[in-house]
VMD Tcl script that draws the C-alpha trace (Angstrom):
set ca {
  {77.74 213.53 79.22}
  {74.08 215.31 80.54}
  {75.12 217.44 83.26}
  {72.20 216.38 84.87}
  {71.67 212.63 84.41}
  {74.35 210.17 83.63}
  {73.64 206.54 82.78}
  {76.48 203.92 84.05}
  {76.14 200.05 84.51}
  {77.90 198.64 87.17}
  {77.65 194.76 86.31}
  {73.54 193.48 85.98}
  {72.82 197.18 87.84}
  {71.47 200.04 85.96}
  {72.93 202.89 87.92}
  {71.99 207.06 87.46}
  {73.70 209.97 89.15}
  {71.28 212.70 89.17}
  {72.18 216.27 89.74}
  {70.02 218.02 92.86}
  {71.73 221.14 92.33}
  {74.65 223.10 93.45}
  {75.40 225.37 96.78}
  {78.22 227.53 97.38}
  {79.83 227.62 100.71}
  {82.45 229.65 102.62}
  {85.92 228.48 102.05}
  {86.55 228.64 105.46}
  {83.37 226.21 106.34}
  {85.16 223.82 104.27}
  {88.61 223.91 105.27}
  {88.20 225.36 108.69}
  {91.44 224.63 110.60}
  {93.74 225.91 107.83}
  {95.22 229.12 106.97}
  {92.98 230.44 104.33}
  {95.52 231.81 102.36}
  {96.07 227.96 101.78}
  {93.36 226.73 100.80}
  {92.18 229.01 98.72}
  {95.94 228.29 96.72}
  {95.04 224.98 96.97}
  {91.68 225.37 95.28}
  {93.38 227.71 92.59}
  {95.84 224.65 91.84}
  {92.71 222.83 91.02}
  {91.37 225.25 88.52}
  {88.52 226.09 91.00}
  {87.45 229.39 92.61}
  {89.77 230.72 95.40}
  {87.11 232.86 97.69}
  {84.34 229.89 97.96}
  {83.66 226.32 96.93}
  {81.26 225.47 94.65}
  {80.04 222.10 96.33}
  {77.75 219.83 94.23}
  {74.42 217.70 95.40}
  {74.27 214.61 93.17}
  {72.09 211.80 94.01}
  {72.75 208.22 93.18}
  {69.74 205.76 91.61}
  {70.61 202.03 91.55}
  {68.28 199.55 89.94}
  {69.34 196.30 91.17}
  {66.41 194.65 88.80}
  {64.56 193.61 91.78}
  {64.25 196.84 93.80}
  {64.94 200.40 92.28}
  {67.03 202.19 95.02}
  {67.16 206.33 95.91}
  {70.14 206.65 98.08}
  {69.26 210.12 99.95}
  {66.59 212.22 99.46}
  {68.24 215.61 98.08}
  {68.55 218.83 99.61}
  {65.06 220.47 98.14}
  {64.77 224.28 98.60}
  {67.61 224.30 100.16}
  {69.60 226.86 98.23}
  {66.94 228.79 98.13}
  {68.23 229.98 101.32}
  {71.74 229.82 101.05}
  {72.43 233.42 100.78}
  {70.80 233.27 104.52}
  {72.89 230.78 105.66}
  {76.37 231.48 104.05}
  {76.09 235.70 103.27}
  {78.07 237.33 101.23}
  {79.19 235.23 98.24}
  {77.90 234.75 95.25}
  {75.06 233.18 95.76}
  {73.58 233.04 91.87}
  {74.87 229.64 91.24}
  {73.26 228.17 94.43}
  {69.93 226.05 93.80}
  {69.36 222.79 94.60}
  {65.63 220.84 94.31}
  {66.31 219.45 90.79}
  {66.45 215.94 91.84}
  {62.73 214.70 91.00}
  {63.07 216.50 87.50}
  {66.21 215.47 86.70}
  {64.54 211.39 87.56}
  {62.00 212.14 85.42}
  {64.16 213.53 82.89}
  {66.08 210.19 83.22}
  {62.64 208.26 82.32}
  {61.79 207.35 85.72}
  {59.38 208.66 88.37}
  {58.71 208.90 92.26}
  {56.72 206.03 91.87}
  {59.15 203.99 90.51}
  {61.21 204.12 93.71}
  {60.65 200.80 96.13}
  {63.31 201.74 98.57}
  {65.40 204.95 100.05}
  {68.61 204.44 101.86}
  {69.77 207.49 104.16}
  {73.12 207.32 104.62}
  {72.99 210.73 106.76}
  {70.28 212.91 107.62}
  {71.68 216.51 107.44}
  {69.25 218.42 105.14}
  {71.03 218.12 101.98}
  {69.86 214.59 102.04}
  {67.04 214.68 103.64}
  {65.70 218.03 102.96}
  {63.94 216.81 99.25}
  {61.76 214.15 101.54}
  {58.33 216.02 101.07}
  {56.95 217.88 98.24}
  {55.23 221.11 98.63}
  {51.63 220.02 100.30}
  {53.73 217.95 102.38}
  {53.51 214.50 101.18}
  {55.92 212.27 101.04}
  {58.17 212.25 97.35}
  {58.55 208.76 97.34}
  {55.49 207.33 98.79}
  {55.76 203.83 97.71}
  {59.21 203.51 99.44}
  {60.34 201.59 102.58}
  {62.87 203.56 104.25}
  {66.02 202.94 105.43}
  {68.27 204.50 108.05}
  {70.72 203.72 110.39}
  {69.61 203.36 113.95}
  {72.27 205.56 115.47}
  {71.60 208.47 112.76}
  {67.78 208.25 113.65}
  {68.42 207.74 117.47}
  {70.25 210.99 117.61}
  {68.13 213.28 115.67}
  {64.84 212.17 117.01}
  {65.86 212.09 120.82}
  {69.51 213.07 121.52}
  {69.46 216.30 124.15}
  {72.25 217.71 121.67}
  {70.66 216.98 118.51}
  {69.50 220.32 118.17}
  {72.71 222.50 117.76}
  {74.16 220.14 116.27}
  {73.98 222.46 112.89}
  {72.24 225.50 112.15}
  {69.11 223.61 110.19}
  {68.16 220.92 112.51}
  {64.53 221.96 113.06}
  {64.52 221.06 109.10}
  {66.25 217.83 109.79}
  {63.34 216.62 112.24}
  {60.61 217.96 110.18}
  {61.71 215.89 107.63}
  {62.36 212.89 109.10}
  {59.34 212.49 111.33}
  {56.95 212.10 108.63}
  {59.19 208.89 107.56}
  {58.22 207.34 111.23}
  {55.81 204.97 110.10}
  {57.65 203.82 106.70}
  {61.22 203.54 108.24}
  {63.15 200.46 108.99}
  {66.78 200.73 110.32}
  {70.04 198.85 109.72}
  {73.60 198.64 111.26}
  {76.91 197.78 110.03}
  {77.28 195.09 107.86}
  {73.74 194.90 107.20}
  {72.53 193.95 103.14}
  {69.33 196.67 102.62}
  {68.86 195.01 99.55}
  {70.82 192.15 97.60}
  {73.93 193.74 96.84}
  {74.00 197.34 98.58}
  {75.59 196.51 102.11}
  {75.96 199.34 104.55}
  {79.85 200.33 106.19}
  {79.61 201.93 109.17}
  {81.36 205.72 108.72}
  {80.81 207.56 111.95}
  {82.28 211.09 112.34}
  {80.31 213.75 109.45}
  {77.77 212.21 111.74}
  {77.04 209.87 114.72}
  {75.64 207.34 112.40}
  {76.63 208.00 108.66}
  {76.95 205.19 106.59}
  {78.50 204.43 103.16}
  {77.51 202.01 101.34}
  {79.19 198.83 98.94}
  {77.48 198.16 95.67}
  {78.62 194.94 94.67}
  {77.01 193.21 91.04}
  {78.91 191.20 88.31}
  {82.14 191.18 90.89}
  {82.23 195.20 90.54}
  {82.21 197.34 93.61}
  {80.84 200.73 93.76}
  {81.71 202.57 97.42}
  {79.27 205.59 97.73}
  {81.33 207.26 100.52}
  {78.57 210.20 100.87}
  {79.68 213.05 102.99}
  {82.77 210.59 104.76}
  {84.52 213.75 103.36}
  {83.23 216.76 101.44}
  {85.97 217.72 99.06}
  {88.50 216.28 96.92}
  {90.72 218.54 99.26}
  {90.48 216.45 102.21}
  {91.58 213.49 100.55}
  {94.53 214.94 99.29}
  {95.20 216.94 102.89}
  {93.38 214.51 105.30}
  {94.12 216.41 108.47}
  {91.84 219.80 106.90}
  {88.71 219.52 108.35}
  {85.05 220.87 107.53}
  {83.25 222.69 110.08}
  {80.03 219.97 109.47}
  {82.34 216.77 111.34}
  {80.64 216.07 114.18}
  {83.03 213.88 115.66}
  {86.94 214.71 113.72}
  {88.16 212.14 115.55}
  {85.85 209.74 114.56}
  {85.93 210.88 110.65}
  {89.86 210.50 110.46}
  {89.06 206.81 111.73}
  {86.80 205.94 108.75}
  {88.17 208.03 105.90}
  {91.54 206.32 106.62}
  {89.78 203.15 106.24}
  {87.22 203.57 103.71}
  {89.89 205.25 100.78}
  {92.89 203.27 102.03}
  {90.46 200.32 101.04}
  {88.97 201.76 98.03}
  {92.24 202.68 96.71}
  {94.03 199.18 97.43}
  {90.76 197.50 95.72}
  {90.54 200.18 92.49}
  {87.05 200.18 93.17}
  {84.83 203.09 91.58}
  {83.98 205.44 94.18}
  {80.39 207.95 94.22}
  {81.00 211.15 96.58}
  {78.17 213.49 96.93}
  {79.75 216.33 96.72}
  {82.87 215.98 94.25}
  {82.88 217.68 91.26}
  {83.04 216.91 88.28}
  {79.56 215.63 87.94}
  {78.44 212.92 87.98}
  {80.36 212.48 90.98}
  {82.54 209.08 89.70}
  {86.06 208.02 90.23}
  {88.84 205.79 91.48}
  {91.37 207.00 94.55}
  {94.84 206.28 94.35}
  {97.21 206.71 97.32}
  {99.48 209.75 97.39}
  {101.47 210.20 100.77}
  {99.36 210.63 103.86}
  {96.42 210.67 101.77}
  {94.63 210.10 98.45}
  {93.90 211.78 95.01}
  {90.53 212.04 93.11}
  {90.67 210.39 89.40}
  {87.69 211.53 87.93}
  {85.97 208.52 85.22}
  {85.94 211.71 82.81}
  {89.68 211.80 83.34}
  {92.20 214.88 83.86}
  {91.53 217.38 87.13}
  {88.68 218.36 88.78}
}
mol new
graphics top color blue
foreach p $ca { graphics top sphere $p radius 0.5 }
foreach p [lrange $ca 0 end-1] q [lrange $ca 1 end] { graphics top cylinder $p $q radius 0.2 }
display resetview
C-alpha cells in the first residue's frame, strides 16, 4: 500500500485517498475533558504515542466517471506552523501541503478536478485552496459548501474566535465567492455523493454518502477526530463547536454505519488511507481498519 496514494473502487467509482500530511497535536486538545493520565493509557493500548497524537490529513478523490470530485481542499502550509500553534512537542513529524503532489503522483492533476465539496471549512480543509501567487488550486472547479458552514464564517459576529486560525479560514474562502454554490441536507452534489447533515465539529459540517454499484462509502470528516472518541463517545476535542450537537450526529451517523457495514473514510484516522468498517461495542463503536488488526 503507497503511504501516500491508495487506489480503491467502490462499485463503477474510481476512488483515491491522498495523504496531505500529518500534524501533531496536544493530547489534551484531543481528549480535553478527561483525565490525561487516561488518555494517554488509552493511546498506549493502541500502540500509539502517550504525550501527543499524531493526527493524519488524508484527502478523498472520487471519480464518479462523469465528474472527478476533491472532497476538501487540504490543510496547505499548515504544519508549517504547528510548532506555533501547539509548542512544545515534537513537532518534526508535522507537515502537511502534500496533497497536489501526492494527485499528481496518483496520475491526475488540478485540472482534472470539475468539482470540490467542503464538508467543513476549518483550515485543514480549506487551508490548501490557493497556491502560492494566490490563485485558486483547482480553478476549473465549481464549489460546493453548505450554506450554514459559509453563512457563519463569512458573517456570523462569533465567527472569529471561533478557533485560533480563522483569519486563515476567511482568506481562504472568500476567493471561492464567485465559484461557490451551496447545498443542504439531503441534497445530491453530484449523482451519487449526497450530503448528511453533521452539525456540532461545526455549525454546518456535513458528511457525505457515496453510493455506486449498491456500495456505500460514509466520509464522516471531522464528525469525530479520533478512533478514541468512537470507542469513548462522551471524550470530547477542544475543536466541537457545539458538543451537544456532535453527540447528536455521531450517535447517528456510526450507529447507522455500523448497522449497514458500510465502509467508512475519516480524515483523520490512522492507519492511512483512512478506510474501515465500525462495529458497535457498548456505548460506542470500534475502528476496523480495511488493512486489518489495530490502529
Amino acid at each position: 500500500m503507497n503511504a501516500a496514494c491508495y487506489r480503491h473502487q467502490l462499485g463503477d467509482f474510481a476512488c483515491i485517498s491522498l495523504s496531505d500530511g500529518l500534524v501533531n497535536y496536544p493530547v489534551a486538545s484531543f481528549f480535553a475533558n478527561v483525565p490525561q493520565t487516561e488518555a494517554a493509557a488509552a493511546l498506549g493500548q493502541h500502540g500509539q504515542r502517550t504525550d501527543q497524537v499524531a493526527a493524519p490529513y488524508t484527502c478523498l478523490f472520487v471519480d464518479t466517471g462523469q465528474h472527478r470530485v476533491m472532497i476538501d481542499l487540504g490543510a496547505g502550509d499548515l504544519g508549517a506552523h504547528a510548532a506555533q500553534i501547539f509548542p512544545g512537542l515534537d513537532h518534526s513529524t508535522s507537515a502537511t501541503g502534500t496533497l497536489v503532489a501526492n494527485l499528481h503522483a496518483a496520475g491526475c492533476s488540478p485540472e482534472d478536478v470539475d468539482t470540490v465539496i467542503i464538508t467543513h471549512a476549518h483550515p485543514d480543509h480549506v487551508g490548501g485552496a490557493l497556491d502560492a501567487d494566490g490563485r485558486l488550486v483547482f480553478g476549473r472547479a465549481r464549489y460546493f459548501i453548505g450554506k450554514t458552514e459559509w453563512d457563519y464564517w463569512m458573517s456570523a459576529a462569533d465567527a472569529g474566535s471561533a478557533i485560533p486560525m480563522a483569519d486563515l479560514v476567511r482568506r481562504n474562502l472568500a476567493p471561492l465567492a464567485a465559484h461557490v454554490m451551496f447545498f443542504d441536507d439531503g441534497h445530491e452534489i453530484v449523482p451519487g455523493i449526497r450530503a448528511i447533515s453533521t452539525p456540532g465539529h461545526t455549525a454546518g459540517h456535513m458528511a457525505l454518502s457515496i453510493i455506486s454499484g449498491g456500495t456505500e462509502l460514509l466520509h464522516v470528516s471531522d464528525v469525530v477526530l479520533s478512533p478514541l472518541h468512537l470507542e469513548h463517545p462522551d471524550w470530547l476535542p477542544v475543536f466541537d463547536l457545539s458538543p451537544a450537537d456532535a453527540a447528536a450526529s455521531k450517535q447517528s451517523i456510526f450507529d447507522y454505519a455500523a448497522e449497514q457495514n458500510a465502509l467508512v473514510f475519516a480524515h483523520h484516522f490512522p492507519p492511512f488511507p483512512n478506510l474501515g468498517h465500525l462495529a458497535k461495542q457498548g456505548a460506542g463503536w470500534q475502528w476496523q481498519p480495511i488493512a486489518g488488526g489495530g490502529w
